[in-house]
C-alpha positions in Angstrom: 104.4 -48.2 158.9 101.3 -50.4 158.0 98.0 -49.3 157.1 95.2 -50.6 157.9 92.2 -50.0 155.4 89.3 -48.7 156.3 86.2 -50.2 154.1 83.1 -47.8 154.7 79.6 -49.1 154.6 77.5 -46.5 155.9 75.7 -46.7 152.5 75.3 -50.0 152.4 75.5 -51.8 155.9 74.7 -48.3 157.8 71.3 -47.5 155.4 69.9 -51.0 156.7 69.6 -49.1 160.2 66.2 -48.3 160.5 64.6 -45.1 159.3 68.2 -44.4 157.9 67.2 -44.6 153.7 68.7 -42.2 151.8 68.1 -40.4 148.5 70.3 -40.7 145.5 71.7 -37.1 145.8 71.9 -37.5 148.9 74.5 -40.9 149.4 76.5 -39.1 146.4 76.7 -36.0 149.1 77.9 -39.0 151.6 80.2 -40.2 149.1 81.8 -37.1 148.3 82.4 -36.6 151.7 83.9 -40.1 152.6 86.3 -39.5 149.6 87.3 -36.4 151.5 87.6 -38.1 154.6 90.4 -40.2 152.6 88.3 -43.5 152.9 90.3 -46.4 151.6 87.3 -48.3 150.2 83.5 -46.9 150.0 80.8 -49.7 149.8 78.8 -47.7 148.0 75.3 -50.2 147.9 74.0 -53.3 146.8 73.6 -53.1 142.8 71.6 -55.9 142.6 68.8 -54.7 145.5 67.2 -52.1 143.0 66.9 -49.8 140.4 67.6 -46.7 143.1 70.2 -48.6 144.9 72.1 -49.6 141.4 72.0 -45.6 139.8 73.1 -44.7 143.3 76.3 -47.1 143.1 77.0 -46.0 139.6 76.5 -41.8 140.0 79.0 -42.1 143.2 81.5 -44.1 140.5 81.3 -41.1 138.0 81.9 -38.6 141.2 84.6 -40.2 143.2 87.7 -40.4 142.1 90.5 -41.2 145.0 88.6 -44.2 146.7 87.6 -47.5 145.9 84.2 -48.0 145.0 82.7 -50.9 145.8 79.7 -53.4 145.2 77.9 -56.1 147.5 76.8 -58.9 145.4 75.6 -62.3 146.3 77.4 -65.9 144.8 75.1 -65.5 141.9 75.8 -64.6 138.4 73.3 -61.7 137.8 74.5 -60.1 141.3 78.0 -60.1 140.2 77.1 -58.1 136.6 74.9 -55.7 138.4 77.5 -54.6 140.6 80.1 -54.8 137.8 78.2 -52.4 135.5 77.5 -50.2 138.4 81.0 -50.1 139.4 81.9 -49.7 135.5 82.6 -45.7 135.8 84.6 -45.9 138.9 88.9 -45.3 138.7 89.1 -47.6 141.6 87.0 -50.3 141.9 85.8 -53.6 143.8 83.0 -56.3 143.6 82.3 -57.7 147.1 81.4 -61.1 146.6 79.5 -63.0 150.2 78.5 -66.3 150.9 77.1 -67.8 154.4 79.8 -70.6 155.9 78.0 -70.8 159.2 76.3 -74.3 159.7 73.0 -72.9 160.7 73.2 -70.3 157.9 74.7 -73.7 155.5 71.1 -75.9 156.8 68.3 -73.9 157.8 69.0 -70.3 155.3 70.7 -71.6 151.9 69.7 -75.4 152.3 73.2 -76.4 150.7 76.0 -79.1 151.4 79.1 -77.5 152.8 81.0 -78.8 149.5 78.2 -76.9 147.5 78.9 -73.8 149.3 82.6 -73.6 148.0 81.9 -74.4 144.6 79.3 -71.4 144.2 82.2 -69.2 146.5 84.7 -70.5 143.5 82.2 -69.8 140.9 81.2 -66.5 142.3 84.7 -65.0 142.7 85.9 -66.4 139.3 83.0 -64.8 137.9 83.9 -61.3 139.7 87.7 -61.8 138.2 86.4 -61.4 134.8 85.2 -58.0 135.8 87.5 -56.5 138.0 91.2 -57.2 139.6 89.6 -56.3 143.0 87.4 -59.4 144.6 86.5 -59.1 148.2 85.1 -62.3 149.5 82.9 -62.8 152.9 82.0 -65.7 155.0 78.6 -64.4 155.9 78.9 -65.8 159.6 81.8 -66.3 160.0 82.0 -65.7 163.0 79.8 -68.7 164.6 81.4 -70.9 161.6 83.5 -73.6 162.1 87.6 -72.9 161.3 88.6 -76.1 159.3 85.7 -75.2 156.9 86.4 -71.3 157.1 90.5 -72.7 155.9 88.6 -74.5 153.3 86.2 -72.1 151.8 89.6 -69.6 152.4 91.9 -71.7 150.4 89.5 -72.3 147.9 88.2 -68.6 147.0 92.4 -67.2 147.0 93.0 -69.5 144.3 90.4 -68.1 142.3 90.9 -64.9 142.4 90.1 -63.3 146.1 92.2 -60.6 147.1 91.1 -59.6 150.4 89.1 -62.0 152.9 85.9 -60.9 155.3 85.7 -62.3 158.4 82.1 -60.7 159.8 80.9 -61.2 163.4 77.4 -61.3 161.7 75.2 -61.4 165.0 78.0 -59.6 167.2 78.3 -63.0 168.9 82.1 -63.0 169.2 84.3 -61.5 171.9 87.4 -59.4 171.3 90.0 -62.6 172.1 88.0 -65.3 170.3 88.1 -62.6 167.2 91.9 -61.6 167.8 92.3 -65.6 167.9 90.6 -66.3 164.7 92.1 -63.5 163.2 95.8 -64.5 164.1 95.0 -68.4 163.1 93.7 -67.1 159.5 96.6 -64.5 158.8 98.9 -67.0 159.6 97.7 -69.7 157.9 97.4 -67.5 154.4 99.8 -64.9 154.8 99.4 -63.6 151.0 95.7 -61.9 151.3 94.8 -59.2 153.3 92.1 -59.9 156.1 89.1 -57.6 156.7 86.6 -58.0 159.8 83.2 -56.8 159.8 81.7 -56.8 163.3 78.3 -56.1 164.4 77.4 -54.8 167.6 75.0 -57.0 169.3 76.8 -57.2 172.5 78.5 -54.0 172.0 81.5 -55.4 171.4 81.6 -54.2 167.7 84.6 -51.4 167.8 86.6 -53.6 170.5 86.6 -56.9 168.3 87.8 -55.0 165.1 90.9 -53.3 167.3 91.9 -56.7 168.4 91.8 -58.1 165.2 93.9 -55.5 163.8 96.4 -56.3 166.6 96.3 -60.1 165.2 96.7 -59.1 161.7 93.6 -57.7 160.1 94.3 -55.0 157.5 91.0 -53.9 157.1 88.3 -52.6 158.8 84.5 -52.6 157.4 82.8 -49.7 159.6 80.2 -46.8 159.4 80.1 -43.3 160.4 78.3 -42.8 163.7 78.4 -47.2 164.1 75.3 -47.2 162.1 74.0 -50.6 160.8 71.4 -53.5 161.1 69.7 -54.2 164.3 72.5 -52.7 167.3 74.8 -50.9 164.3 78.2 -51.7 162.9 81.7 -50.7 164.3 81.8 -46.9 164.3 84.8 -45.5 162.1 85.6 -42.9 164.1 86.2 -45.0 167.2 88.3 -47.1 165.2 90.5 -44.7 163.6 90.7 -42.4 167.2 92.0 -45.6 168.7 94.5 -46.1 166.6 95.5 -42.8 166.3 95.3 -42.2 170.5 96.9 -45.7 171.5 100.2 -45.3 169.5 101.8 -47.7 172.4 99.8 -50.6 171.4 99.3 -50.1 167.4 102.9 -49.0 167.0 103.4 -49.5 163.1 99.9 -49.5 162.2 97.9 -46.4 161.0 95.3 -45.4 158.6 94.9 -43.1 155.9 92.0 -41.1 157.6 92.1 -37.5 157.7 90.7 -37.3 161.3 89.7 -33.5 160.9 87.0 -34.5 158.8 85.7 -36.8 161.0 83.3 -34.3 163.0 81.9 -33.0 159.7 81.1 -36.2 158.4 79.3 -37.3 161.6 77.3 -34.0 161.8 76.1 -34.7 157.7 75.4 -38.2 158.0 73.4 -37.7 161.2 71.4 -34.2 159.2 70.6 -36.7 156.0 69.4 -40.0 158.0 67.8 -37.8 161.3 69.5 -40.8 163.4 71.6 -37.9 166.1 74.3 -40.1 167.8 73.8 -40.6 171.6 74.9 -37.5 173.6 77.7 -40.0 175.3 78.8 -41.5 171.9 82.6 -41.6 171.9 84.1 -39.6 169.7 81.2 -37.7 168.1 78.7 -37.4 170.7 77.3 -33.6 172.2 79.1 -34.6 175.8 82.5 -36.1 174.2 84.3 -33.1 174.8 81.9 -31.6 177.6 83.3 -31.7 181.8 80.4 -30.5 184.1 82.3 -31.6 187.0 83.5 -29.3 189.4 87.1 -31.8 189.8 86.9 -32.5 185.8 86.4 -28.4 185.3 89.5 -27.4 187.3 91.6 -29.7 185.8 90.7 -29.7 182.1 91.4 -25.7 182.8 94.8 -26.0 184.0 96.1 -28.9 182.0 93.5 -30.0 179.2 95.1 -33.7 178.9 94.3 -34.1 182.9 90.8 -35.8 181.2 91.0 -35.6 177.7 92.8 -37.9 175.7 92.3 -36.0 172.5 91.5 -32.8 171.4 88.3 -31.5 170.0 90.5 -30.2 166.9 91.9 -33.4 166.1 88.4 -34.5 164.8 87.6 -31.3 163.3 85.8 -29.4 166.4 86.9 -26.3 166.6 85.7 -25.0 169.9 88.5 -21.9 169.5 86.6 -20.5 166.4 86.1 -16.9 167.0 83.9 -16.4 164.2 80.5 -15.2 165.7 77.8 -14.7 162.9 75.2 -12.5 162.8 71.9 -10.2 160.5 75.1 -7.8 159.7 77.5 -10.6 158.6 78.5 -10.9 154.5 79.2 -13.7 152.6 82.8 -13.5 153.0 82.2 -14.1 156.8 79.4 -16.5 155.9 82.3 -18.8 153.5 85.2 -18.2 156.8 82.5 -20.2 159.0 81.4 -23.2 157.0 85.2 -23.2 155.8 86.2 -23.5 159.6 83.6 -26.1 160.1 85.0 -28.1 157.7 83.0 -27.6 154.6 83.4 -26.2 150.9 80.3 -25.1 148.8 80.1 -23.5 145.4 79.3 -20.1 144.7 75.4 -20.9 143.7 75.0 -22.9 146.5 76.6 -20.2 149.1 74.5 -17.4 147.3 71.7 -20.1 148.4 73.0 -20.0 152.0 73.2 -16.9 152.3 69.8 -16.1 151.2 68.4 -18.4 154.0 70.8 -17.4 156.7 70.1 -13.9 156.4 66.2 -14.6 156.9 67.2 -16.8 159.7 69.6 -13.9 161.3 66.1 -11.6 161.2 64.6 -14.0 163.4 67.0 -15.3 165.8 69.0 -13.3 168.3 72.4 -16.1 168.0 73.2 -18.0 165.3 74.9 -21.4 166.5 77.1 -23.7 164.2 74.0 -26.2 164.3 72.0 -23.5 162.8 74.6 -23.2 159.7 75.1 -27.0 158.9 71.5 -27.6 159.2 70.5 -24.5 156.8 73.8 -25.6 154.6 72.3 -29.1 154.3 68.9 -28.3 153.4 70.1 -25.8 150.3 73.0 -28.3 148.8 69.9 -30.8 148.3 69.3 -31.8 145.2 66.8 -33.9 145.0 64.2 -32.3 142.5 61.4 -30.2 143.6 58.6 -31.1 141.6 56.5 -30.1 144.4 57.1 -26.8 146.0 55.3 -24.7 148.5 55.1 -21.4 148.3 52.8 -20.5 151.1 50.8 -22.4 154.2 47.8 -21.0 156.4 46.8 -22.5 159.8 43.8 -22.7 161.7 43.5 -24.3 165.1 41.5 -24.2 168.6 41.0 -25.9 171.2 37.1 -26.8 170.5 37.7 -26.0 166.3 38.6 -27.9 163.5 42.4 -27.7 162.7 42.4 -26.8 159.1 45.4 -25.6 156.6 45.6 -24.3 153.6 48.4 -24.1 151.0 50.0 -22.8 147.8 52.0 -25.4 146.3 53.6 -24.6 142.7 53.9 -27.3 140.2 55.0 -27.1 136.5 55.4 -23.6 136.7 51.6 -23.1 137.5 50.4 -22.5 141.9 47.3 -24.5 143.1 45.5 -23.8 146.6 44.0 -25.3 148.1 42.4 -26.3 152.2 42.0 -29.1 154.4 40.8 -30.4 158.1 42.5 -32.9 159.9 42.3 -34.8 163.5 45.2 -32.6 164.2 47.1 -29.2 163.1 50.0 -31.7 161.4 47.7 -34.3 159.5 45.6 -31.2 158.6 49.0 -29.9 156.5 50.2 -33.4 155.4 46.3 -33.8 153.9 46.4 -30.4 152.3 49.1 -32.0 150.4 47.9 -34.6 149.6 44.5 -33.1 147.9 46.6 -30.5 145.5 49.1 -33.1 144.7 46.5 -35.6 144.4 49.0 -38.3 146.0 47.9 -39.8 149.2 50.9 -40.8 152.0 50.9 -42.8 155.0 52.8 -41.3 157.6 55.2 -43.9 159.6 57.3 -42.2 161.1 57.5 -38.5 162.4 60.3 -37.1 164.3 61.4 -33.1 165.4 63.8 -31.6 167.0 65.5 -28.0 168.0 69.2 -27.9 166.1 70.6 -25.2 168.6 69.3 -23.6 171.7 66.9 -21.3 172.9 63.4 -20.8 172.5 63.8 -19.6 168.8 65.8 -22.7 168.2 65.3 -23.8 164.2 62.8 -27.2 164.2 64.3 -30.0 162.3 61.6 -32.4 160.8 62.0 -35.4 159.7 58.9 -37.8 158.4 58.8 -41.0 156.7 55.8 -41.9 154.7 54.7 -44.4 152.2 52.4 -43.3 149.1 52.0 -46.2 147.6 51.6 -49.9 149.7 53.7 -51.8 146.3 57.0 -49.4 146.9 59.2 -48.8 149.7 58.6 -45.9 152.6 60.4 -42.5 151.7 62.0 -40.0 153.8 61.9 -36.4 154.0 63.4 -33.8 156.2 62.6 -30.2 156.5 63.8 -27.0 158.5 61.9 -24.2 160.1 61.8 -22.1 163.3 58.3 -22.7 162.6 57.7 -26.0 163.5 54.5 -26.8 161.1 56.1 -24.9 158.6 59.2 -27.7 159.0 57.0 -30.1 158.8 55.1 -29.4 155.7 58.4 -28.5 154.0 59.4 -32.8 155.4 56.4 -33.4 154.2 56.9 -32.1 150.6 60.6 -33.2 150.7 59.3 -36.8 150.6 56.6 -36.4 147.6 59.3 -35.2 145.5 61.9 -38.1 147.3 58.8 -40.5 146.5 58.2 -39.0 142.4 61.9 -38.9 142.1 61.9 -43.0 142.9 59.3 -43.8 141.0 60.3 -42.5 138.0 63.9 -44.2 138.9 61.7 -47.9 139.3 60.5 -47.0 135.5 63.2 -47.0 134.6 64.3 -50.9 132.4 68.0 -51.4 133.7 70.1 -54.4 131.3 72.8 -55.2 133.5 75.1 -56.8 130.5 74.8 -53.8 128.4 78.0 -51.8 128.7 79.6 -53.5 131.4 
């Protein structure tokens, strides 16, 4: 049997999506989880990008032991140490090296010779060698670049050093038979490195380019959970893997390493951190994936499930048979059974912290739905430091009044109050915020929704805000059946995401120390 690898970049590739940043605590939570999920290879960031970006890589190398952890780095020098003393900690590690072979990319981007190109590729991966056994190498473009060059650059980067070789669709340009061609030219061309793709989803063609290169020869796949990613999103992992896993016929002595019962849970906690909810018809993960609402579909499904389902709910880790129904009179023990059955394992601090804020949940809501659990397990396994923290909020509103709020927000051990007006019941919360913390934001983003059903259905808020114009926007999420309530809780979340970055941007990083 082969295996195929699979090379995870939802913290890398998949945090370039849009509104998709994430805290360090919380792409270490992301980590933990892929490394559960039996990832062969996590790209774990770009070391080089910043400060946040480069203690990220390195916490996630201290905390994950059975995956590879990896690095992007450009062709330059102080890329390649970055990543390599980020990396540093790591069991298993890698230093993903890139390059652009395209001809538009070669002219109009990096304004170098095609023969120039190589010898930085040479350079770069030579450099990488003298950190670390395991050099990736990527034509950036490969996909619109020419194949004599590709053989060239190819050639050149395996002699010095390159283990495995990227092919990425970078624009999603490619279909599924041009990439199998390529693919099947390359592998057997150099049949001593293992092949990777990395395809883009422009034309939504992403998941169906990387399964036809696998059928060519490619032994790795570079994906994200959910197919998140710049501009349309990357190839999703769990399409990938379910494909493989479904269509033994056609991927007879191929497999992966992928613990496929995990795959639900990671969808449901990459989707809770980044507030980016896969479609309702996503394959695989989606709300509908396992839903029939046909009348035909109904009466089928119920006398022989695999009339129209090609996989079970179970094989991905949803299990629709769990007969564990929680309630106000439920203990811990039940509490532990549930998250357990849903895929997860929490400590004893952080279920005592669970439990607290289920039971005050149970009070107020008649059913409590596994959306319900997740979401209040996500918000109390978040580390991220509360410098900020409010203890209680007032609102005022009409229809011909001025909204007002006013809070009690406790830092450094002492509580200030504090009121405010606003153009709106919201902005009156976020400003009351702002005046006792005395940091102003800049709300870009603001985004709520119920996690279950029902008219007491818990409000999950998510806001992105920037405090200060010189640093990048913060996000912040927060959970309520109160909806304002939620939303100062988002609100706070991202002052203390926002004092938590600067104080990491402080901080004076020397990349050749201690590499």
């Amino acid at each position: 049997m082969e295996m195929v690898k699979i090379f995870d970049t939802t913290l890398r590739d998949g945090e370039q999506s849009p509104g998709a940043s994430m805290t360090i605590e919380e792409k270490i939570k992301v980590a933990k989880q892929l490394e559960k999920l039996r990832v062969d290879i996590i790209e774990a960031g770009f070391a080089a990008a910043s400060p946040g970006d480069f203690e990220a890589i390195n916490n996630i190398a201290k905390e994950v032991s059975s995956s590879t952890i990896c690095s992007l780095a450009r062709a330059v020098e102080k890329d390649i140490e970055a990543a390599a003393k980020a990396i540093n900690p790591a069991p298993l590690k890698r230093i993903h090296t890139f390059i652009a072979t395209s001809p538009i990319h070669m002219q109009y981007k990096l304004k170098m010779t095609p023969n120039e190109v190589i010898k930085r590729a040479v350079k770069a991966v030579e450099y990488a060698r003298s950190f670390v056994d395991d050099v990736e190498f990527s034509c950036e473009d490969a996909g619109r670049s020419e194949m004599s060059f590709l053989k060239e650059i190819i050639d050149a980067v395996i002699k010095a050093g390159a283990k495995t070789i990227n092919i990425p669709d970078t624009v999603g340009y490619r279909f599924p038979t041009e990439i199998g061609e390529m693919i099947k030219e390359l592998t057997q061309t150099f049949p001593n490195v293992t092949f990777s793709v990395h395809c883009h989803n422009d034309l939504g063609l992403a998941t169906a380019n990387s399964l036809y290169a696998v059928l060519n020869g490619a032994r790795q796949v570079e994906c994200t959970i959910n197919g998140l990613g710049e501009r349309a999103g990357n190839a999703a992992l769990e399409e990938i893997v379910m494909a493989i896993k479904v269509r033994r016929d056609l991927f007879k002595q191929i497999d992966t390493r992928i613990n496929t019962k995990e795959i639900y849970p990671t969808s449901r906690l990459v989707a809770s951190i980044t507030g980016i909810e896969p479609q309702p018809n996503k394959a695989i993960v989606g709300r509908n994936a396992f839903a029939h609402e046909s009348g035909i579909h109904q009466d089928g499904v119920l006398k022989h499930k695999e009339t129209y389902e090609i996989m079970s709910a179970e094989d991905i880790g949803l299990d629709v048979k769990d007969t564990i129904v929680l309630g106000k009179h439920s203990g811990r023990h039940a509490l532990r059974k549930k998250l357990e059955s849903l895929g997860f394992e929490v400590s004893e601090d952080e279920l005592n912290e669970i439990f607290t804020k289920f039971k005050k949940l149970a009070d107020k809501k008649k059913e409590i739905y596994d959306e319900d659990i997740l979401a209040i397990m996500y918000d109390s396994t978040d580390k991220t430091p509360k410098v900020y923290e409010l203890v209680s909020l007032q609102l005022s509103d009409c229809s011909d009044g001025l909204p007002s709020a006013a809070a009690k927000i406790r830092y450094e051990d002492k509580e200030f109050i504090d009121a405010a007006v606003g153009e709106g019941t919201i902005d009156a919360v976020f400003k009351v915020i702002d005046r006792i913390s005395g940091i102003s934001g800049k709300l870009m983003d603001y985004k709520v929704e119920a996690v279950s059903e029902g008219k007491d259905a818990l409000a999950k808020v998510m806001v992105k805000v920037i405090f200060d114009e010189n640093k990048p926007a913060v996000m912040g999420h927060g959970l309520s059946i109160d909806t304002m309530l939620a939303s100062a809780r988002a609100y706070i979340n991202a002052l203390n995401n926002y004092v938590h970055m600067k104080d990491l941007l402080g901080k004076k990083i020397s990349y050749k120390d201690s590499i």
